[in-house]
N, C-alpha and C positions, 0 to 999 in steps of 0.2 A: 977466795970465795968459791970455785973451783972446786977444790978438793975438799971443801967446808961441804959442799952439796951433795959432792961424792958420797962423803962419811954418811951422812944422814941417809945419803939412799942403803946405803950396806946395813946400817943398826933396822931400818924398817923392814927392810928384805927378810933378813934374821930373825927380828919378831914376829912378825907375819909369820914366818915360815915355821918358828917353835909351834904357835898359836894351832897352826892345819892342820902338823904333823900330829898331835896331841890327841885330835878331837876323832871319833870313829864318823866313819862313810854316813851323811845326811841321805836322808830319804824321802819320798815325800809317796803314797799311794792312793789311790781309790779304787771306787770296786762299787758298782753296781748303780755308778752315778747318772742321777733325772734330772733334767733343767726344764723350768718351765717360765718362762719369760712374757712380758704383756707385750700387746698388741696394740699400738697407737693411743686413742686414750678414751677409747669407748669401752675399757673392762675387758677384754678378750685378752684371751690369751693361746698361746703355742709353744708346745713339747720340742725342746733342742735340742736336746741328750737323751739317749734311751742305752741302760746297763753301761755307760763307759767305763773303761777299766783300763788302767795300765800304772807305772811307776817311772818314777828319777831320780835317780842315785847320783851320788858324786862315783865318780872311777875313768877309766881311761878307755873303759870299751873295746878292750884286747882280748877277750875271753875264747878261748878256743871253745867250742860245742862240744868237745869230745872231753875237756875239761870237767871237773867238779865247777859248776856255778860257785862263784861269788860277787858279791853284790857291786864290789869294785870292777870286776872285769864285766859285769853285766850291764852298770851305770855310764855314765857319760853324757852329752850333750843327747836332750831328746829333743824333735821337730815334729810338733803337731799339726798334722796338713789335712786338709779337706777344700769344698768347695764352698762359694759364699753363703754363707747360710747351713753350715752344718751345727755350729754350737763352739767351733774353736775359741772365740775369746769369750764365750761365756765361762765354759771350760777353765781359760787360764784364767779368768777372776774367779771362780770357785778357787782355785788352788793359790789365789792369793790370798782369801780368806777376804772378800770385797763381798762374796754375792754367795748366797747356803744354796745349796742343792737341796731339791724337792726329794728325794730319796738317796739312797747310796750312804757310804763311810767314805772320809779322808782325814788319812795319818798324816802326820811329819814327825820324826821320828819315833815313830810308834805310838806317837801321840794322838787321839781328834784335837780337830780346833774347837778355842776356844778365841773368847776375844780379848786375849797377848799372843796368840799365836803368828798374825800380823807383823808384830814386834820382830818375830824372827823370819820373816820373809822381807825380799827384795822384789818390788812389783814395777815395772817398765811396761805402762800402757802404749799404744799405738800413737799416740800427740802426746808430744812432750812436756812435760809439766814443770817447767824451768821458770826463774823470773831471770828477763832477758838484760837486766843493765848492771846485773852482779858477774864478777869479774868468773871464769871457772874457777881458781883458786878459791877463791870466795863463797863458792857454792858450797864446794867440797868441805872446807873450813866449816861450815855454817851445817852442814849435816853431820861433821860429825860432833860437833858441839852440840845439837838435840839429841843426838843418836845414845850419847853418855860416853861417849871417847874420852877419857881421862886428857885434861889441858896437856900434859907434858907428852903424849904420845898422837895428840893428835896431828903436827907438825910431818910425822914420820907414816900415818895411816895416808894424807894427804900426797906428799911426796911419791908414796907407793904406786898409789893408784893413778896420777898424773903420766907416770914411768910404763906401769904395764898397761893402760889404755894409750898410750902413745900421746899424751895431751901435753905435754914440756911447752912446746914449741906456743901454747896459746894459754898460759895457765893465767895471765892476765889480761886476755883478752876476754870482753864483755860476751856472755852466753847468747845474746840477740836471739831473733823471734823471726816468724812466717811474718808478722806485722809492718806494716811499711813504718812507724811509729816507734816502733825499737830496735831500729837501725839492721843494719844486715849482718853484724856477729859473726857465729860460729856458721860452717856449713852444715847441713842435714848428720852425716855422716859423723861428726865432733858432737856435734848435740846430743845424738841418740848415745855415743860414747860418754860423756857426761852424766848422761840419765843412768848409765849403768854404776859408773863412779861413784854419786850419791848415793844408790844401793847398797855397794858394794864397803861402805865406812864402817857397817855396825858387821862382818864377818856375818853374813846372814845363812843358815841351814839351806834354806831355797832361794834362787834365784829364777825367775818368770818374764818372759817380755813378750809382748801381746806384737806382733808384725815387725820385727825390729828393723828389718832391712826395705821397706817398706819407703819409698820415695829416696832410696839410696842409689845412687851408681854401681856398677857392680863392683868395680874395686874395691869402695866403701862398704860394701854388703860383703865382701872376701876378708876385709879386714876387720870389721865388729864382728865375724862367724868365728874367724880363728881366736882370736882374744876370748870369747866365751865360751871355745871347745878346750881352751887351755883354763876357763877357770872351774868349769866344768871335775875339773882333777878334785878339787876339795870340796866340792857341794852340788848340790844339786841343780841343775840348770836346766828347763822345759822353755821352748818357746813355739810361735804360732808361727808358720812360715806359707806364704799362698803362695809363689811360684819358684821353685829353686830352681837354680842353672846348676847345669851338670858336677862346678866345683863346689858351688856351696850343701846341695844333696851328700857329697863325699868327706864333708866335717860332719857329718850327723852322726851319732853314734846309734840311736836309738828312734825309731820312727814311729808314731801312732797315728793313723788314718781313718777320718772319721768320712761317713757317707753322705751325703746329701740330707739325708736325713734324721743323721745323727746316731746314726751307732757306730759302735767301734767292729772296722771290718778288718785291721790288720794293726799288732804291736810287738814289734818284736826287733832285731837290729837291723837298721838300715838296709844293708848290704843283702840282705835274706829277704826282703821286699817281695821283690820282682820272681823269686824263685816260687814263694806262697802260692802268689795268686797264678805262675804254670800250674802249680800240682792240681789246681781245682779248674784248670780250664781256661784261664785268661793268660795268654802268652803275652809278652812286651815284642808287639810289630816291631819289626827293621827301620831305623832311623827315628824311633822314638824315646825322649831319656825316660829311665826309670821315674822321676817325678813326674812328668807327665805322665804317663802312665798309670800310672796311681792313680792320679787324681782325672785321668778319662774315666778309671774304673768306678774309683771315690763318686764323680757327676752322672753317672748312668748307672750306680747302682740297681735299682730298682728296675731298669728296661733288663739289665741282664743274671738277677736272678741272685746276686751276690749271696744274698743271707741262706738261701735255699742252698744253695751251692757249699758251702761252711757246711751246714745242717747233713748235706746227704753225704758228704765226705769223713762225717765222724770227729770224735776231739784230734786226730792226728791233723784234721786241716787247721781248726782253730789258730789263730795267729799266738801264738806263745812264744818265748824266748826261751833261748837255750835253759836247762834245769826246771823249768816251769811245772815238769809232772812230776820230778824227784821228789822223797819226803821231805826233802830239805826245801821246797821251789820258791823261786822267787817273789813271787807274792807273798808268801807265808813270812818269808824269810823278812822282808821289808817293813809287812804289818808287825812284825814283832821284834824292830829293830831297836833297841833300846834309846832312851828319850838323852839327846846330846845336848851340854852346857853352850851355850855363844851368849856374845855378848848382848846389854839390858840397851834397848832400844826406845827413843820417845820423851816413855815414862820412868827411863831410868835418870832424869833429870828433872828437881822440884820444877812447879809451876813457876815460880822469880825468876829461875836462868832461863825459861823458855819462853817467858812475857821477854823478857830484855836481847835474847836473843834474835824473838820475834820483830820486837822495838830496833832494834837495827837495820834490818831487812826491808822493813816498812820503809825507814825514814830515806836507807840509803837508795831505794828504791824510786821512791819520790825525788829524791833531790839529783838523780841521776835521769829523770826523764825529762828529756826539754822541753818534749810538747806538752808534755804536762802542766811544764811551770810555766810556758810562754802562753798554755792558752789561758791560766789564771791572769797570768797578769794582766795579757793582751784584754783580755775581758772587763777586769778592773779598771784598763786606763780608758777603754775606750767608750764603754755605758758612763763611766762618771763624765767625760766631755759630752754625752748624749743626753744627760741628764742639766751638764751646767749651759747646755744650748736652747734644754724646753724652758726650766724652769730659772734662770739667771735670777739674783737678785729679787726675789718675789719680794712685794712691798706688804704693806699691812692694811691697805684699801679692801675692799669686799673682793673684789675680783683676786685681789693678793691671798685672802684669808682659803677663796677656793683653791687658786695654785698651790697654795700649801698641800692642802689633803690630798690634792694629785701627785705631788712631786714625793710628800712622805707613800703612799700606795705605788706609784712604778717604782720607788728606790726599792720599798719593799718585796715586790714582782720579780724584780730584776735579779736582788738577789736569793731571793728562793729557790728559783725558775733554774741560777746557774747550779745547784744539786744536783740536777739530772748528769753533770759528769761524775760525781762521787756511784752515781749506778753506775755507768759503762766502767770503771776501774772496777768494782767491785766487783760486778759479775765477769769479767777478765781473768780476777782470780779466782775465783770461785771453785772452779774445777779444780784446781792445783789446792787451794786448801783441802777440798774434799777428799784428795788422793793421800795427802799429807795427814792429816787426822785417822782417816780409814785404816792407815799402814800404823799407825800408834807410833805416830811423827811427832805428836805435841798433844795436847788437850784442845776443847773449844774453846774455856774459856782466856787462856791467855792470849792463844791469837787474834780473840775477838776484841780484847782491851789495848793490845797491841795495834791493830790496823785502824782501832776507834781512836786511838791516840795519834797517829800520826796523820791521819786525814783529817781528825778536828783541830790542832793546832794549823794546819794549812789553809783550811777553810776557814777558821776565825781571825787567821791574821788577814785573809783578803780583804776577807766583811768588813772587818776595823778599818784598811788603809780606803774600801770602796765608801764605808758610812764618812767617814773623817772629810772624804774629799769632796762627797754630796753637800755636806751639810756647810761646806765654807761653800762653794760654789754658787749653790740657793739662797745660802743669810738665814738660814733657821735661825731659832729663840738662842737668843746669843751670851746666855748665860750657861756657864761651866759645869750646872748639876743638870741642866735640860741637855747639855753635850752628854754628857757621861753616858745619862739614865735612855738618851738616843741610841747612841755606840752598842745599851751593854742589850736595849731589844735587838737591833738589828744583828749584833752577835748571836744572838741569844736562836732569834729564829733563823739562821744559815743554820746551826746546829741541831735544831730541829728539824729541817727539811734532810739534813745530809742521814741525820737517823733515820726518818720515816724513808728515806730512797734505799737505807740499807736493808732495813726491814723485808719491805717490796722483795728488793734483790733475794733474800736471804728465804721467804714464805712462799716464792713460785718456782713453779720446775723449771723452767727455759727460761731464755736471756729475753726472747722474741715476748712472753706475754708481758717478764716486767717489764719492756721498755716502753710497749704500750698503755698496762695497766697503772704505773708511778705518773707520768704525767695526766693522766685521765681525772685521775685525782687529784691532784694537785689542780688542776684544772676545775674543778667543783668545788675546792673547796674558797681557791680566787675568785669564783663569781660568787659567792654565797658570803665573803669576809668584809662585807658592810659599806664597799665603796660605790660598787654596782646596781644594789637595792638595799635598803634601809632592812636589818634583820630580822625587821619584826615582820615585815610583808613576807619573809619566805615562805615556802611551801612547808609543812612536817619534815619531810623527808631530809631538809636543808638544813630547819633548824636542830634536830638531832645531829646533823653533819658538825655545827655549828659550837658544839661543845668540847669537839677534841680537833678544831680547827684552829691550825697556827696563825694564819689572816686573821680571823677574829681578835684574837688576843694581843697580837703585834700590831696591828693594824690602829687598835682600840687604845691600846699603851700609847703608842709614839701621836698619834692623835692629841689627848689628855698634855700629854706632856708637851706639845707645843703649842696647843689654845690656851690651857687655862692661865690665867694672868695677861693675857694677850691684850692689849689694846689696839683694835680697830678705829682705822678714819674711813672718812669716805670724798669722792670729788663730786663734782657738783652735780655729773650723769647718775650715780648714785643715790643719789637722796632719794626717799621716798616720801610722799604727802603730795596736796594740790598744788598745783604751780603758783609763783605770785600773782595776783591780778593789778589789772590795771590801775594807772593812780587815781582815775575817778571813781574806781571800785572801792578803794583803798580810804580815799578822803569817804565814802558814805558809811562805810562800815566802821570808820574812827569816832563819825557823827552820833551813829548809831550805838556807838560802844560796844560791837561786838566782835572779838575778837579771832584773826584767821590764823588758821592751825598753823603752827611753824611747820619745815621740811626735817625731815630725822637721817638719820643712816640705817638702815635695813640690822645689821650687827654691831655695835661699838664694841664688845670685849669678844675674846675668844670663848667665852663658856655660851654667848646665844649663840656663836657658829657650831658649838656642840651641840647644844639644844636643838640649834635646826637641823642638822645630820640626825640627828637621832641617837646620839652616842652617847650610853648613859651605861658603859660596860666597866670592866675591871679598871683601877686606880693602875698609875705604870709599875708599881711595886708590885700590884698582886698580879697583872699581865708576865711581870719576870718569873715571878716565880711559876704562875701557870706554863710557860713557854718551859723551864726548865725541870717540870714533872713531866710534862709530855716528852719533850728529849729522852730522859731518863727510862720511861713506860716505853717510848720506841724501841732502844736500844735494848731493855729487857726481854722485848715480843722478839727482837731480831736474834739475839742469845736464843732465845729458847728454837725458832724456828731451825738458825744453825746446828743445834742440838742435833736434833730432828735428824735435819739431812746428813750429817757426819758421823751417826749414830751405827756404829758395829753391827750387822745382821748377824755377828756368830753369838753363842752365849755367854757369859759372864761364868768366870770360873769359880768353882767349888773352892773355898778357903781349908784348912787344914785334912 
């Protein structure tokens, strides 16, 4: 087995390595780039970028200055630094192709973006975008089978990337999360190494990582630098860096320093930094590292005159990199670098294998999270004994015929009310699909038919084991189509609540308004669903509410379906009419021949207890079907809203 693993690592190494050697030096440039970015959510907005400009090439970053420039000895690991708030990850999501820039050009291989341009970048945000109970192998596996890695080589893309990220030792250990709920996995350090792994499966032109080292130790932050200064050699590799220690600053190849306020005050290699910013008058004090340094300069630009400074010293101060004035210079050289083949990422696999793909991930996802499945259940086992403690055995007395409507409206409550977890899962991932679609990971709508399938089968099998248990426990209408036509409402409407929660999820920016605004509603439309007040007394306002309200409908159905036919008794506190009178009342009124009203039962069948409710809505048939347009119309509005949010800001490319 041994040397079975060996082999495989040799034939990947070898592929890979034909693959790199093959393709010319990636590049990626801008030139003259504006960010303008909003401001909280009163409409305002703020300028993060003004003229940035710099480039990232794949190369080794050995270029002597005195050399002829070329793009390999000028490229290498770049480090984009600044202070908080100069526009750096704005920056690296422009250049992942996430977010347009308000002015400026950006190439990747002499290309602009477009929206496939994505496809060929590798984007590593600052929070990890991992789903925590898949194994790392599993990840790996799983991107690159979106990515369009051919079945028979994806085995040997996997293996690679485990090898040169150092992941062997944890390939089947679960990726885990910051979450106390998905157990404690990988460390910070393995994670973020992971997140470049799944980048790194489609052979991407660019590579980008917004803070990488960024809640790492430094060894960890020593070990994820060098692994991307080495992969640095065959592509492009830019990242964000806020405070480097003096070993990590010395893997950089290439450095671009942005000011406080967003312009570009220095770009050019690393090592030549510190000499810059002497020639214009800012020396690096004694016992200070060159990063620091920088970035005192970068935070107090504007006290000390920086751009003036540039200005009065002529293009010779300007931060340029070696060849940058030659006719051949760097810039030039890069924007006009011809456009490089890699491999079809995403969309280079139909929608079927990326629904079934998806279909995997969901399910194994699900079935691998304990609190997941322990709080369905726990929730299932223990509202049905809450419910066979109110409502035991309801009999068919008057007081019984009301227990019924109570007992069918909390079962119904109960389980609507538990949807509110299909929100907290869903906007959990939220972000991670958004990252994943944005980078032309998958399409919306497979993943959306994907994660709508595997959380409606989990949900409806609850509903079924929760309604099944309600209804032996209380003694509902004890005929086998009044079972069924119970089961398929109360099915029917979980499926509906978990649609309209994904909706919500899916139609608001933050987690914080839907998890206020999903239950608010649902909340109006329980008081307004016919148990609370008779429907006809509501306000306008309610009964408009009242027509695309799953209460009503559900409510209205299982109702129907368990009075009508119903036969009502009544006990003797019951009865309603005059009391008997006395027997010498009795003997004068027999005298008199006229006759004393007998006592009745207030309801004897289940359609006057309908009658008296006021319940004269949908038959249970046409409540099912009403319940399952609405489902359907939810989960369309939630389609489309996902649309929306996952939607490419670059443009759609020109065909022939």
């Amino acid at each position: 087995a041994q040397s079975q693993k060996q082999r495989l690592r040799r034939s990947a190494e070898q592929a890979v390595r034909s693959m790199t050697e093959s393709d010319p030096p990636h590049c990626v440039v801008w030139e003259g780039v504006c960010a303008i970015v909003p401001v909280g959510r009163s409409g305002d907005t703020r300028q993060v970028l003004y003229d940035a400009y710099g480039y990232a090439c794949a190369g080794d970053g050995e270029s002597d200055p005195a050399d002829e420039p070329t793009l390999s000895g000028e490229g290498g690991l770049l480090g984009i630094l600044g202070p908080s708030g100069s526009g750096k990850s704005t920056l690296l999501s422009i250049l992942a192709g996430h977010t347009v820039p308000a002015w400026g050009r950006v190439l990747l291989d002499g290309e602009p973006y477009d929206a496939n341009t994505p496809s060929r970048i590798g984007y590593v945000p600052q929070d990890d975008v991992l789903y925590s109970f898949l194994t790392v192998e599993e990840t790996l596996a799983l991107s690159a089978r979106l990515r369009g890695v051919p079945a028979a080589d994806r085995a040997q893309r996997v293996a690679l990337a485990l090898q040169s990220l150092g992941l062997e030792a944890v390939a089947g250990s679960p990726v885990g999360g910051v979450g106390a709920l998905s157990g404690r996995g990988l460390s910070g350090g393995e994670r973020k190494r992971v997140s470049v792994a799944t980048e790194m499966m489609h052979s991407p032109s660019l590579l980008v990582l917004d803070e990488p080292t960024s809640g790492l130790d430094s060894r960890a932050a020593l070990s994820l630098l060098t692994t991307l200064r080495h992969l640095a050699k065959t592509r492009a590799v830019a990242l964000t860096i806020h405070q480097p220690s003096g070993k990590l600053w010395a893997l950089l190849h290439q450095a671009a320093v942005l000011s406080a306020d967003g312009h570009t005050i220095y770009f050019g290699p690393a090592r030549q930094a510190a000499a810059h910013f002497d020639r214009i008058g800012l020396p690096k004090p004694d016992g200070t590292s060159e990063a620091e340094h920088l970035l005192d300069i970068a935070a107090d630009s504007e006290e000390l005159g920086v751009l003036s400074r540039l200005a009065a010293f002529g293009p010779a101060a300007h931060p340029q990199p070696p060849g940058a004035r030659s006719s051949q210079g760097s810039m030039a050289a890069v924007a006009s670098a011809p456009p490089t083949a890699c491999l079809p990422r995403g969309h280079g696999v139909g929608s079927g294998e990326q629904f079934r793909a998806l279909l995997w991930r969901a399910c194994t996802q699900n079935a691998r999270n304990p609190a997941f499945v322990r709080a369905l259940s726990g929730r299932t086992v223990a509202m049905s004994l809450v419910v066979g403690a109110l409502f035991s055995n309801v009999g068919t007395t008057q007081q019984g015929a009301q227990d019924r409507a109570g007992a069918l409206y909390f079962i119904l409550t109960t389980q609507v009310m538990s949807s509110s977890a299909s929100l907290r899962t869903f906007l959990a991932e939220r972000c991670i699909a958004q990252h994943e679609a944005r980078s032309r990971l998958y399409s919306t709508l497979p993943y959306f038919l994907a994660r709508s399938l595997a959380e409606a089968y989990l949900q409806a099998a609850f509903g079924l084991v929760f309604g099944a248990a309600c209804y032996g426990l209380v003694g509902l209408a004890p005929t086998l189509q009044q079972l069924t036509t119970f089961l398929v409402l109360i099915t029917l409407a979980t499926l509906v609540a978990e649609s309209y929660v994904v909706f919500i999820g899916a139609l608001l920016p933050d987690d914080k308004s839907a998890a206020v605004v999903g239950p608010l509603l649902l909340a109006l439309m329980m008081a307004s669903g016919g148990f609370f007040v008779s429907p006809a007394a509501t306000p306008l306002f309610f009964r408009i509410l009242n027509r695309v309200n799953l209460f009503r409908y559900a409510y209205t159905g299982l109702l129907r379906n368990e009075f009508e036919g119903l036969a009502l008794s009544c006990t003797e506190s019951e009865l309603v009419g005059p009391p008997r009178p006395a027997a010498a009342v009795r003997f004068a009124l027999r005298a008199a021949r006229v006759r004393w009203p007998a006592r009745s039962c207030p309801m004897s069948t289940g359609d006057d207890a309908l009658k008296r409710m006021g319940v004269s809505g949908p038959s249970p048939v046409a409540a099912c079907a009403a319940l399952l347009l609405m489902a359907l119309a939810y989960r369309a509005a939630a389609l489309w809203a996902l649309r929306r949010r996952f939607r490419s800001p670059l443009p759609t490319p020109h065909k022939g």
